[in-house]
PDB file as gemmi writes it, atoms N, CA and C in Angstrom:
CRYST1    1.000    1.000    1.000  90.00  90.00  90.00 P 1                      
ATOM      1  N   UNK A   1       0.841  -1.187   0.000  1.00  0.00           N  
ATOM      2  CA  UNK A   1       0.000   0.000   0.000  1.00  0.00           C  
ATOM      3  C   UNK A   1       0.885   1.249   0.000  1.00  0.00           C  
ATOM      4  N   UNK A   2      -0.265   2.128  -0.539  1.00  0.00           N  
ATOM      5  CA  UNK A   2       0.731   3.639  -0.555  1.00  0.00           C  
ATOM      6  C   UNK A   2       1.460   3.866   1.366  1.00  0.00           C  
ATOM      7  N   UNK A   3       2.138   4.563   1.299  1.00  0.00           N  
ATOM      8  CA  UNK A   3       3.078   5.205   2.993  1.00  0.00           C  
ATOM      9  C   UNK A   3       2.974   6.312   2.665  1.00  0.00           C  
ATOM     10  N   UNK A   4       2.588   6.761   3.666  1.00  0.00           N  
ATOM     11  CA  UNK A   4       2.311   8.991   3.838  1.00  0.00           C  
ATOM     12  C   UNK A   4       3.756   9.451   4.450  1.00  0.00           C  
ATOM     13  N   UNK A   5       3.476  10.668   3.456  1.00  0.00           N  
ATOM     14  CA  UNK A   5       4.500  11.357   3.895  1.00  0.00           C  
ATOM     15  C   UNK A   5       4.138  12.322   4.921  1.00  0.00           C  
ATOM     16  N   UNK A   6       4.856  12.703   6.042  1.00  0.00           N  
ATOM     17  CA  UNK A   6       4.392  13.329   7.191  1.00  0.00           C  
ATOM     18  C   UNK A   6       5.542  14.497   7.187  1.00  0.00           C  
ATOM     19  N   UNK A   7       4.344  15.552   7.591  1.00  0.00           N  
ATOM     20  CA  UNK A   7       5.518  17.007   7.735  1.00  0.00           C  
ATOM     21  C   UNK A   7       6.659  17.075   8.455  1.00  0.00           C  
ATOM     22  N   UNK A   8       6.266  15.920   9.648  1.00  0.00           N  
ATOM     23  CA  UNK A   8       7.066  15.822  11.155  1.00  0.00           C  
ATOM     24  C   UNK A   8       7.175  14.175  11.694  1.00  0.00           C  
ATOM     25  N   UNK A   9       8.135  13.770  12.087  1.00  0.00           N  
ATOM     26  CA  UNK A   9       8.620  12.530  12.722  1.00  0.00           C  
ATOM     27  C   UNK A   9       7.824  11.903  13.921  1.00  0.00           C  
ATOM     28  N   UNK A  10       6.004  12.043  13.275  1.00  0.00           N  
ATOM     29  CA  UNK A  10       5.076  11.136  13.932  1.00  0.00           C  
ATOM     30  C   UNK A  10       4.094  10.999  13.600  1.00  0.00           C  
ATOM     31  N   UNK A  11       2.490  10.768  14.085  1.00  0.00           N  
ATOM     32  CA  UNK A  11       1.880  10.332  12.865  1.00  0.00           C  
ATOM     33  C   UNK A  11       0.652  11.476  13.660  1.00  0.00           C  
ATOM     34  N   UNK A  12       0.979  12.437  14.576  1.00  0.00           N  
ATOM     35  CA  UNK A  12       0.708  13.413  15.056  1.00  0.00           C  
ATOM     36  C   UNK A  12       1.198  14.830  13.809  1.00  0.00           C  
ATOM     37  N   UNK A  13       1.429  14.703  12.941  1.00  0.00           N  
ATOM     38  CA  UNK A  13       2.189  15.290  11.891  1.00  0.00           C  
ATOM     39  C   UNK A  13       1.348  15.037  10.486  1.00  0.00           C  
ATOM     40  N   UNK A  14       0.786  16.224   9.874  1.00  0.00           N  
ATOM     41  CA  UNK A  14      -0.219  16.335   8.731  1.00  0.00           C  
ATOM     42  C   UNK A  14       0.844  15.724   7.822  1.00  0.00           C  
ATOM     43  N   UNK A  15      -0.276  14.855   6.776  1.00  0.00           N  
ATOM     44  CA  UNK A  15       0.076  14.252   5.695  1.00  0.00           C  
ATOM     45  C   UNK A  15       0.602  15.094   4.530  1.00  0.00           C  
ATOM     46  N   UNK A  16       1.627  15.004   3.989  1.00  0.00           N  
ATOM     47  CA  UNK A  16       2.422  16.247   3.078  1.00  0.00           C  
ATOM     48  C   UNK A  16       2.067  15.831   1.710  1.00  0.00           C  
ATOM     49  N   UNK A  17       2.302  14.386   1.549  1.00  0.00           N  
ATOM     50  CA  UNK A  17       1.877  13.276   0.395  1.00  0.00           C  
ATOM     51  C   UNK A  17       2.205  11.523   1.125  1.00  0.00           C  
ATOM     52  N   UNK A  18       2.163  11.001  -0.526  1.00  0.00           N  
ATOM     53  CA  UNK A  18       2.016   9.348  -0.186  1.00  0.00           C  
ATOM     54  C   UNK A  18       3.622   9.124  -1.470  1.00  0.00           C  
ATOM     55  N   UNK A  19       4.214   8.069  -0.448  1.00  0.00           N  
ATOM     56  CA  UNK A  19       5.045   6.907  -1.452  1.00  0.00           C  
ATOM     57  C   UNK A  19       4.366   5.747  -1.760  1.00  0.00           C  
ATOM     58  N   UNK A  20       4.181   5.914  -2.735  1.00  0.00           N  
ATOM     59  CA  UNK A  20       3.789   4.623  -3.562  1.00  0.00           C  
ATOM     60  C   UNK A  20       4.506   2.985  -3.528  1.00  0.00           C  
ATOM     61  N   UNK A  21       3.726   1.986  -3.461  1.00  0.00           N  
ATOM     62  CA  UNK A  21       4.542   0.744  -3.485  1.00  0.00           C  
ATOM     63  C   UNK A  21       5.545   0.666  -4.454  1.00  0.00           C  
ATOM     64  N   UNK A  22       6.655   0.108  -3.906  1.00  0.00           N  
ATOM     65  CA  UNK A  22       7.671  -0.307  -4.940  1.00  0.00           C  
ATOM     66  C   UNK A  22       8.488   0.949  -5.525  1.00  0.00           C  
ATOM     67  N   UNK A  23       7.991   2.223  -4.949  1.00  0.00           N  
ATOM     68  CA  UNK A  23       9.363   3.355  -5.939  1.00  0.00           C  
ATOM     69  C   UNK A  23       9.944   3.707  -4.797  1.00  0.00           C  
ATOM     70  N   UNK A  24      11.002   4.084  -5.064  1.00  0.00           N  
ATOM     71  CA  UNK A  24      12.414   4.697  -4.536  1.00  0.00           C  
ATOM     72  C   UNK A  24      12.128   6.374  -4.353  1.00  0.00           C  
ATOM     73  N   UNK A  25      12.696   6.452  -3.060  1.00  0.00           N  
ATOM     74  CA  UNK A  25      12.609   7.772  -2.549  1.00  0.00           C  
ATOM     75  C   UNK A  25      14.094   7.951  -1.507  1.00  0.00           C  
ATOM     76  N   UNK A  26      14.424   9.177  -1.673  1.00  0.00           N  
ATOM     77  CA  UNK A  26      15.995   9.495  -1.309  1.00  0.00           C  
ATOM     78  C   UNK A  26      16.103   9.697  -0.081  1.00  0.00           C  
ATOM     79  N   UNK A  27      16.573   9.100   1.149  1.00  0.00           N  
ATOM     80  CA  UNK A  27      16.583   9.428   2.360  1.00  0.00           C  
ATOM     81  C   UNK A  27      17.766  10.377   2.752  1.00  0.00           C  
ATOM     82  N   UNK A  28      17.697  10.869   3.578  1.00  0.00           N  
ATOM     83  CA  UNK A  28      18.606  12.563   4.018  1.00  0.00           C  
ATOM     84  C   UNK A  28      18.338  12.784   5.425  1.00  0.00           C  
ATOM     85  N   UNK A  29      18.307  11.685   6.036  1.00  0.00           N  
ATOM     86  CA  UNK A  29      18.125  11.826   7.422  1.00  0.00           C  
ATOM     87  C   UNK A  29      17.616  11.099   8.265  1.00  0.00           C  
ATOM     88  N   UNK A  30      17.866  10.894   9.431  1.00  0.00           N  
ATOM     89  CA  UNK A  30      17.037   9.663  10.397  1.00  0.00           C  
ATOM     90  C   UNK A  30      16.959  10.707  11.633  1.00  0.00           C  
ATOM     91  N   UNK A  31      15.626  10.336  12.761  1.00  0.00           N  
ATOM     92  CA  UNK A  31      16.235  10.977  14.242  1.00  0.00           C  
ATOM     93  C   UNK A  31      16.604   9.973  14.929  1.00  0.00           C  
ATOM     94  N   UNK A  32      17.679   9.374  14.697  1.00  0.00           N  
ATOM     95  CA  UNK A  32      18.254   8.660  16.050  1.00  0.00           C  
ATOM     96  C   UNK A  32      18.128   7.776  16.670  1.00  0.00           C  
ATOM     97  N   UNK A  33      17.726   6.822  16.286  1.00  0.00           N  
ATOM     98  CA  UNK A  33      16.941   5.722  17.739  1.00  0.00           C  
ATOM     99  C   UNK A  33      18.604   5.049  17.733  1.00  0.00           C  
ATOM    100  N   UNK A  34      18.405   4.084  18.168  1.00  0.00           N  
ATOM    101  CA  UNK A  34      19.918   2.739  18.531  1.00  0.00           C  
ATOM    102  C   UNK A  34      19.612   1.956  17.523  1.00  0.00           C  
ATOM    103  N   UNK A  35      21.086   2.676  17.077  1.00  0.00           N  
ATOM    104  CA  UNK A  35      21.684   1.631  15.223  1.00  0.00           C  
ATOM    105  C   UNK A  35      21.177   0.414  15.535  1.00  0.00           C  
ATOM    106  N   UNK A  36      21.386  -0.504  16.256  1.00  0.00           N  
ATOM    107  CA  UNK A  36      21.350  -2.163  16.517  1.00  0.00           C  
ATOM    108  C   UNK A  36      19.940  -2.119  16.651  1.00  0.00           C  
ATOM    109  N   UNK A  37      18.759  -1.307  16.691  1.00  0.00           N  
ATOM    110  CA  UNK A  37      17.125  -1.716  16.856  1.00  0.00           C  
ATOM    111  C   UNK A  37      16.484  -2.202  15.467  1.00  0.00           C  
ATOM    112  N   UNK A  38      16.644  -3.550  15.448  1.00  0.00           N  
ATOM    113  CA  UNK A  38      15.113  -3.680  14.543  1.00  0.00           C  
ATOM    114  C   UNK A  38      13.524  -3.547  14.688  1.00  0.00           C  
ATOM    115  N   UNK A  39      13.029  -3.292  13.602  1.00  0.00           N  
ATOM    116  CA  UNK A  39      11.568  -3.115  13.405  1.00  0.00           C  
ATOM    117  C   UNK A  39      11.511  -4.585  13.918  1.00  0.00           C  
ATOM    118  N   UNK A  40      10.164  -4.376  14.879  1.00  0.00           N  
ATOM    119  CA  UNK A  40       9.388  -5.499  15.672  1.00  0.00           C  
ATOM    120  C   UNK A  40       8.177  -5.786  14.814  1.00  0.00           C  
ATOM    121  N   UNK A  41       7.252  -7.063  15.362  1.00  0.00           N  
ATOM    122  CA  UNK A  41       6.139  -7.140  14.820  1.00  0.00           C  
ATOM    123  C   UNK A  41       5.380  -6.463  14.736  1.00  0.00           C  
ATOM    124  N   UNK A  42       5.504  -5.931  16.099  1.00  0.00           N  
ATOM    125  CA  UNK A  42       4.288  -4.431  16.293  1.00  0.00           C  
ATOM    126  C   UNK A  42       4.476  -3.379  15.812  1.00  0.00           C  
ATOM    127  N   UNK A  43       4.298  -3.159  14.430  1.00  0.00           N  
ATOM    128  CA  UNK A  43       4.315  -1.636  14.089  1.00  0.00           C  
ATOM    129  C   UNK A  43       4.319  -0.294  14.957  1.00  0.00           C  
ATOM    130  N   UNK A  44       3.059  -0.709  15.969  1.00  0.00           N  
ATOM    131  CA  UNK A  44       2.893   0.828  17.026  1.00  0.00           C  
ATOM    132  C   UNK A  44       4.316   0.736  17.823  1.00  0.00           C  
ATOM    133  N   UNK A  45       4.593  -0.054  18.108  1.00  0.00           N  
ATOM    134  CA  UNK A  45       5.922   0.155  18.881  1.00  0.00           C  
ATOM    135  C   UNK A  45       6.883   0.539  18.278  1.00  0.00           C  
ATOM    136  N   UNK A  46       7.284   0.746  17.470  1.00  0.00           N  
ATOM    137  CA  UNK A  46       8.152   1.546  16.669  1.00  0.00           C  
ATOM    138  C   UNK A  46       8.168   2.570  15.910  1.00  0.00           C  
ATOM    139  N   UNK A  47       7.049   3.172  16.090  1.00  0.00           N  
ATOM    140  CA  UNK A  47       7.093   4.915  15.792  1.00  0.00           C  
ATOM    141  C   UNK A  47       7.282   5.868  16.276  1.00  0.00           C  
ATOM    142  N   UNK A  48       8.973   5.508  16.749  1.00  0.00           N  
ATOM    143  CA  UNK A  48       9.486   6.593  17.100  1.00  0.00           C  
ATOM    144  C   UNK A  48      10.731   6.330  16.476  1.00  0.00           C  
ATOM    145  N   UNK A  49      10.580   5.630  15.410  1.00  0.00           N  
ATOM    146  CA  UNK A  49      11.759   5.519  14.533  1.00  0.00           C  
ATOM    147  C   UNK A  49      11.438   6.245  12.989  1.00  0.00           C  
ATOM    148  N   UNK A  50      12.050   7.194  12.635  1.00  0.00           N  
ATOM    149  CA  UNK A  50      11.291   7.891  11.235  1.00  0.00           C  
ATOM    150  C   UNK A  50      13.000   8.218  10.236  1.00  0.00           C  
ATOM    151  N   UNK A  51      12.588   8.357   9.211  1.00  0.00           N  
ATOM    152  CA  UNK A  51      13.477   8.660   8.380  1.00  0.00           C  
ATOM    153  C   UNK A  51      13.179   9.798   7.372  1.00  0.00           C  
ATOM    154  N   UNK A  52      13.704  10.688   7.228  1.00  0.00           N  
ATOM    155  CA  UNK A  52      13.343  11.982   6.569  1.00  0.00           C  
ATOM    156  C   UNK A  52      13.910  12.145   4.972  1.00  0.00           C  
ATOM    157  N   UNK A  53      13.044  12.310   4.575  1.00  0.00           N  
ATOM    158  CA  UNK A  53      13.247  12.210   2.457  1.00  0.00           C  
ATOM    159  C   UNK A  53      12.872  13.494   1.844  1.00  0.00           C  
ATOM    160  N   UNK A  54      13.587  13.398   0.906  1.00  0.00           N  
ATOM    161  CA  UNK A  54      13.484  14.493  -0.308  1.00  0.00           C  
ATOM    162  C   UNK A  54      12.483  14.333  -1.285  1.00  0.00           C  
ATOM    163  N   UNK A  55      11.960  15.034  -1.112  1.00  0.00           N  
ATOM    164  CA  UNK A  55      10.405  14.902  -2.490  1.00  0.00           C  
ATOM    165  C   UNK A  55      10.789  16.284  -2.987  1.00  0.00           C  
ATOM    166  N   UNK A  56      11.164  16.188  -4.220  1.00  0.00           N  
ATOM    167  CA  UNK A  56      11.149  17.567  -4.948  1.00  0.00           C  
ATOM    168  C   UNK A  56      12.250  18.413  -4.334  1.00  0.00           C  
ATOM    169  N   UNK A  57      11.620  19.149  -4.057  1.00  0.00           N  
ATOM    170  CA  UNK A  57      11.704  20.665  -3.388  1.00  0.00           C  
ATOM    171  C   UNK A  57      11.496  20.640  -2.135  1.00  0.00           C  
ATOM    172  N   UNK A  58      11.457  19.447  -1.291  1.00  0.00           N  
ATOM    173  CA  UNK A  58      10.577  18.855  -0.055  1.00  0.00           C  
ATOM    174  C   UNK A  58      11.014  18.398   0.929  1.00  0.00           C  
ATOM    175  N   UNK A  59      11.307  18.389   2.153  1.00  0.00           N  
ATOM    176  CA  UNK A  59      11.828  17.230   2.949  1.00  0.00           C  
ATOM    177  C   UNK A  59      10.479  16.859   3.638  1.00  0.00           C  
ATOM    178  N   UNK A  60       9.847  15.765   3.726  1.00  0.00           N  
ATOM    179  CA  UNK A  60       9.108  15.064   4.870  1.00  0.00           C  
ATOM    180  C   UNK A  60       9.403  13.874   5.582  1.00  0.00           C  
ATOM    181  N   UNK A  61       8.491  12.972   6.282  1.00  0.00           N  
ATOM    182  CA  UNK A  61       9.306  12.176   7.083  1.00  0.00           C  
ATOM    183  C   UNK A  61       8.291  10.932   6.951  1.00  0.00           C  
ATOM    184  N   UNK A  62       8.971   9.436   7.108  1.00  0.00           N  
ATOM    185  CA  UNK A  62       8.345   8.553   6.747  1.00  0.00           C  
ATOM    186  C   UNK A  62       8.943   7.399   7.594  1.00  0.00           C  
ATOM    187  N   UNK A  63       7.854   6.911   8.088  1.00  0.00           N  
ATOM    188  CA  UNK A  63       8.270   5.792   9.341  1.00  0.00           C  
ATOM    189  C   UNK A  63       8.973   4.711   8.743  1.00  0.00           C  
ATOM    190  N   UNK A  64      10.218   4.198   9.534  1.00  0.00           N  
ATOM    191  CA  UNK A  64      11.353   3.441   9.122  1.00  0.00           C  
ATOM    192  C   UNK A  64      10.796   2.127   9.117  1.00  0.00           C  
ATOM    193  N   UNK A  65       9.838   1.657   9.885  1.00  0.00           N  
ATOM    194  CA  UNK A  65       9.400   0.368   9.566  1.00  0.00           C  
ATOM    195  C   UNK A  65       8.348  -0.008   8.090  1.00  0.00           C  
ATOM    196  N   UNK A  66       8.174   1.285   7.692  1.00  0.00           N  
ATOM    197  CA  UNK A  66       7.567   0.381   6.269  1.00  0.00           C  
ATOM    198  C   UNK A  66       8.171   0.382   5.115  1.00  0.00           C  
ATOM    199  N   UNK A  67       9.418   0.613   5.449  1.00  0.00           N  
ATOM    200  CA  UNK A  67      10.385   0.901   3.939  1.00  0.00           C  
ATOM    201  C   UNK A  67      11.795   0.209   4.350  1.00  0.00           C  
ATOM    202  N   UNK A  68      11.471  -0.610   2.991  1.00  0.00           N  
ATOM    203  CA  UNK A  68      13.382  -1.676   2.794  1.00  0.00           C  
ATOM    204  C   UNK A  68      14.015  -0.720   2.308  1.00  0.00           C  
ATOM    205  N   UNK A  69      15.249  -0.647   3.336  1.00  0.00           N  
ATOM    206  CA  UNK A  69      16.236   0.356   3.406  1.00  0.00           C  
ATOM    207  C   UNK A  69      16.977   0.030   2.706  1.00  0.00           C  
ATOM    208  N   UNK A  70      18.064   0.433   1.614  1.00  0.00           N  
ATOM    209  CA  UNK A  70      19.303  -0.090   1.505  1.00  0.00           C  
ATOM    210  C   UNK A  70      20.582   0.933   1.579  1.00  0.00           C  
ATOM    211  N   UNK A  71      21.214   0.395   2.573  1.00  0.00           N  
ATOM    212  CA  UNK A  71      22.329   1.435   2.742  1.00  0.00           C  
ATOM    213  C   UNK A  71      22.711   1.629   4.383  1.00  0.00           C  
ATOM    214  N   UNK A  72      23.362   2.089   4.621  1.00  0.00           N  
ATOM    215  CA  UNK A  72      23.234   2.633   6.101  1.00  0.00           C  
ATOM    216  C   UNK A  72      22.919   3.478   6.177  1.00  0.00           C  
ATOM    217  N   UNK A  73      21.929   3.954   7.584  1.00  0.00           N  
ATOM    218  CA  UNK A  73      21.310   5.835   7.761  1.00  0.00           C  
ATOM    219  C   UNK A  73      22.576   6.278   8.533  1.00  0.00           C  
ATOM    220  N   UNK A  74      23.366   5.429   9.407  1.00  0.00           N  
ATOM    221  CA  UNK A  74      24.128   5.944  10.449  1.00  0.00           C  
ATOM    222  C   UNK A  74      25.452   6.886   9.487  1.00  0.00           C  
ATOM    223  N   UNK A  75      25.184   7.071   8.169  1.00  0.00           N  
ATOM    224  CA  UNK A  75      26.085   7.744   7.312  1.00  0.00           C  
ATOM    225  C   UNK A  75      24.995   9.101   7.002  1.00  0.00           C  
ATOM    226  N   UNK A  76      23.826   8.972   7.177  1.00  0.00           N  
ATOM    227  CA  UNK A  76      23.215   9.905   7.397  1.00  0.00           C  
ATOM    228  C   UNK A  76      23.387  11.476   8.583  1.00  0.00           C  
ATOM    229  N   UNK A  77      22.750  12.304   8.342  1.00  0.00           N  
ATOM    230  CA  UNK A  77      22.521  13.448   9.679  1.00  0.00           C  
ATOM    231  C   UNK A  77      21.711  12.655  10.623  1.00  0.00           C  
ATOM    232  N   UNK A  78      21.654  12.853  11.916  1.00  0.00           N  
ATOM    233  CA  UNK A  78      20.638  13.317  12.673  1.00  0.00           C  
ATOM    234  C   UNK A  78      19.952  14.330  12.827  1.00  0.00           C  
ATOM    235  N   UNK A  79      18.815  13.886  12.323  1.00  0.00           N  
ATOM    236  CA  UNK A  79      17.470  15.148  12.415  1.00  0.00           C  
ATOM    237  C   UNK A  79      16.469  15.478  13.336  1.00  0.00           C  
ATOM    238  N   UNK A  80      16.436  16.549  13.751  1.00  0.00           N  
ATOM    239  CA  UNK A  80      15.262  16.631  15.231  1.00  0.00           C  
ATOM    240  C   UNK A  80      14.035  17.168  14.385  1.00  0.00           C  
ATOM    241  N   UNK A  81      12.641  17.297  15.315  1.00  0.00           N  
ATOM    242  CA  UNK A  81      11.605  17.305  14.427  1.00  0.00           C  
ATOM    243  C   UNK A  81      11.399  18.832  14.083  1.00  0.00           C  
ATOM    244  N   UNK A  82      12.206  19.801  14.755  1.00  0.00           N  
ATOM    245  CA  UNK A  82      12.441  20.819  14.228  1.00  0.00           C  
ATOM    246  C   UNK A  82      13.306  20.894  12.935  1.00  0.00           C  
ATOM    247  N   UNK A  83      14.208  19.914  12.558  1.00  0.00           N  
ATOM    248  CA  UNK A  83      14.379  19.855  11.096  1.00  0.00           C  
ATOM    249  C   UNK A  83      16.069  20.038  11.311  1.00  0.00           C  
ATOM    250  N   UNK A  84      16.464  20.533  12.891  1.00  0.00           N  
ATOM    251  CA  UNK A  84      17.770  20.981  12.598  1.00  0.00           C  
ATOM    252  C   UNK A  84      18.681  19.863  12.705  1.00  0.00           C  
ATOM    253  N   UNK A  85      19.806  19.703  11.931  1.00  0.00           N  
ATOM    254  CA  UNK A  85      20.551  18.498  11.899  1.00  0.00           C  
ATOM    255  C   UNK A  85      21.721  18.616  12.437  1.00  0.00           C  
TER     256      UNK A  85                                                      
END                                                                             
């Protein structure tokens, strides 16, 4: 299914747009949780893990458990939900 893009790193955070199944979108940021945490079964328990992407002209933010990552984020910034890195 489509994944929303969120203005801010929760789901307390208006919908900006949607990623579509299966396309590629550029990540430019994570806030932080502990490198060694995997996504659990429980989705709700892990939204406080988000990863922040470039759409356009755009940065919004998109929860790390519904997207196959490839790469490391820890080569990434750390981003707070104020945006500053």
């Amino acid at each position: 299914a489509d994944v929303n893009i969120r203005s801010g790193p929760g789901l307390g955070y208006r919908s900006i747009g949607a990623l579509r199944q299966g396309r590629w979108i550029d990540i430019v940021g994570w806030n932080g949780w502990e490198e060694e945490r995997q996504c659990s079964s429980v989705f709700e328990a892990d939204l406080d893990m988000w990863v922040q992407v470039q759409v356009g002209d755009r940065r919004g933010w998109i929860a790390r458990c519904v997207l196959d990552i490839r790469g490391s984020l820890t080569d990434l910034p750390v981003v707070t939900q104020t945006g500053e890195r």
